[in-house]
C-alpha positions in Angstrom: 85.8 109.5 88.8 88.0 109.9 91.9 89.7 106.4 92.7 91.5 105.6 96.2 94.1 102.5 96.7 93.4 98.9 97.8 96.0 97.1 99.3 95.9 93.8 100.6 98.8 91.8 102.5 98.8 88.6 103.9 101.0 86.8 105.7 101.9 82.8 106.9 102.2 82.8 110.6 104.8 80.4 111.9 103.7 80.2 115.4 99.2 80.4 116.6 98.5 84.0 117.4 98.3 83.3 121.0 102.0 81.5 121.1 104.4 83.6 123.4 106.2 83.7 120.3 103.8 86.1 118.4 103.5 88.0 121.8 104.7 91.2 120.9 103.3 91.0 117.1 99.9 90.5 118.7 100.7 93.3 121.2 101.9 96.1 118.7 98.5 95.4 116.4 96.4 97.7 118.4 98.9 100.3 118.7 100.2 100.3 115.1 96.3 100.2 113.6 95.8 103.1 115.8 99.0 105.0 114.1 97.5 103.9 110.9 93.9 105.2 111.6 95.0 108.5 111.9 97.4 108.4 109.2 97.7 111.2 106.3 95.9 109.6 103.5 93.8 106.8 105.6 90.6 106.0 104.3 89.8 102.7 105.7 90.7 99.0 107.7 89.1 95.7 107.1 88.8 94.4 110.9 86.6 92.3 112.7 84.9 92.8 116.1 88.3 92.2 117.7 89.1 95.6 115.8 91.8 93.9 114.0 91.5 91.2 111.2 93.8 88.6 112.6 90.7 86.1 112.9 89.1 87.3 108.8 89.4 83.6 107.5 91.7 84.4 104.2 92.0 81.4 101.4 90.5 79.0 104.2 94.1 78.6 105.7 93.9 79.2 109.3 97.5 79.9 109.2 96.9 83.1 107.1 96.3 86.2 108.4 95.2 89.5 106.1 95.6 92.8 106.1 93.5 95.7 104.2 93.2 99.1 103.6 92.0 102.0 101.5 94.3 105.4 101.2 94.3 108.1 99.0 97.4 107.1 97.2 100.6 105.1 96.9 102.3 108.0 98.6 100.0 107.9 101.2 100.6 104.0 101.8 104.6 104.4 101.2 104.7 106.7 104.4 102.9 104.6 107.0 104.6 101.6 105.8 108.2 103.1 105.7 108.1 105.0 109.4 107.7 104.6 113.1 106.1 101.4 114.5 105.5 99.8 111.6 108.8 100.6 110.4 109.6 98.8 113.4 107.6 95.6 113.1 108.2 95.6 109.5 111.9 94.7 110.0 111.0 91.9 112.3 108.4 90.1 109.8 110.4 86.8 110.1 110.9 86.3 113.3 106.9 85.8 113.1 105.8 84.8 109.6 107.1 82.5 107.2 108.6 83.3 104.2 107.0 82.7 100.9 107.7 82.9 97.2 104.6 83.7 96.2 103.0 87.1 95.9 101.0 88.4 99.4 100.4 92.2 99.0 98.7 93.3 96.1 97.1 97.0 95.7 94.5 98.1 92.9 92.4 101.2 92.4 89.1 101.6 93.9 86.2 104.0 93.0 86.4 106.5 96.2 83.7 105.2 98.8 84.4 101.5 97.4 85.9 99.1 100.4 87.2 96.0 99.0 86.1 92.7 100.5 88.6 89.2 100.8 87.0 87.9 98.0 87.9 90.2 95.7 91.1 90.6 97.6 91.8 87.1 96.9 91.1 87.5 93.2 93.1 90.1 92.9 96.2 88.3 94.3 95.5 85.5 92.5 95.7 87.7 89.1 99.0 89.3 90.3 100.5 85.5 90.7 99.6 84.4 87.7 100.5 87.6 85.7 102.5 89.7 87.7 101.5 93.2 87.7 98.8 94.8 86.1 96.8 97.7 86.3 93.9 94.9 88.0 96.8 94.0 90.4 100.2 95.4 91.0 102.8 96.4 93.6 104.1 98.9 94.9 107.5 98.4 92.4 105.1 98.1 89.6 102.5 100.4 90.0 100.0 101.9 87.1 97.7 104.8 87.7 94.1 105.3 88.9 91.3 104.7 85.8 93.5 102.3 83.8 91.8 99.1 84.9 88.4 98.3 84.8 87.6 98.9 88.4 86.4 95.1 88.1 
């Protein structure tokens, strides 16, 4: 069975979304999901009407805000993340969000054609904090490869 990767991030925002100070966060989202739609190895975005998913209610904590995708592969992920404008927002993550100790990004494998939903997303992240990684939920640092969890 082919299998693609699940990733989800979330993050803690310290400021509402329509604050001047999340100006250019909130500014850069169309742009960078744009990058990212067209991205080698891009499969698929959760988003809402807005065409982001800055208003997908995430652990009923309205200060939360989630982020997730499907790509073919780790490598696939590892290159959008690590270049251009996300490159660029990515270094500037706390001038917006909070920072936490607790896990918020956790990938798993998916059967290809399978898009994840927040639930399970939440599960999953949930699993990774309480056990760390797993082949049900890991990490980027700590990945396992496609067909060694249950897909469940």
């Amino acid at each position: 069975m082919p299998y693609q990767l699940a990733q989800v991030n979330l993050a803690r925002l310290k400021f509402p979304l329509d604050s001047p100070e999340l100006k250019e966060f909130v500014d850069a989202l169309d742009p960078v999901n744009a990058v990212a739609d067209t991205a080698d190895g891009f499969v698929w975005r959760l988003k809402s009407e807005s065409g982001n998913a800055t208003d997908v209610p995430v652990f009923g904590d309205d200060w939360l805000i989630v982020n997730m995708s499907v790509w073919r592969d780790t490598d696939a992920l590892t290159a959008f993340m690590y270049q251009g404008r996300h490159r660029e927002l990515l270094s500037r993550r706390y001038e917006w969000f909070e920072r936490v100790e607790e896990a918020m990004t956790a990938l798993w494998w998916v059967a290809e054609g399978q898009r994840p939903t927040v639930a399970e997303a939440e599960k999953r992240l949930l699993r990774l904090r309480e056990h760390g990684a797993t082949p049900h939920a890991f990490t980027l640092r700590h990945s396992f490869p496609p067909g060694t969890d249950d897909l469940g």
